[in-house]
Residue, then its C-alpha position, 0 to 999 in steps of 0.5 A: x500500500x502506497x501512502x498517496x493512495x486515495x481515501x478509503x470510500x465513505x458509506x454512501x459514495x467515494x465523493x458528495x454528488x452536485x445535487x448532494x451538496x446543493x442539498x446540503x447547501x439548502x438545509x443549512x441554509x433553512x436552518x441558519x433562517x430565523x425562526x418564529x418564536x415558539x410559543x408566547x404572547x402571539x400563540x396566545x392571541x391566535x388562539x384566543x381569536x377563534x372561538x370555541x366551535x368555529x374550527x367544526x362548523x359541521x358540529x353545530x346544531 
């Protein structure tokens, strides 16, 4: 064994496709974006403003 022999391949390929990497590219991307805050006072309004029954109209009488 020479020691400039390349590396041993990886599990799922010798070497990341373009579209592996565009990929990802994207998920590091989406998750580096700003997130809305979980929970709080804006949940607390949303949920205040539909009142109770309004999500199952078929339920009415």
């Amino acid at each position: 064994m020479d020691d400039d022999s390349p590396a041993p391949p990886t599990p799922d390929g010798p070497e990341e496709t373009p579209v592996q990497r565009a990929l990802r590219l994207k998920t590091a991307a989406l998750e580096a974006r700003a997130k809305p805050p979980r929970g709080g006072r804006f949940q607390r309004e949303q949920a205040a403003r539909i009142t109770t029954g309004k999500s199952r109209p078929w339920m009415s009488r």
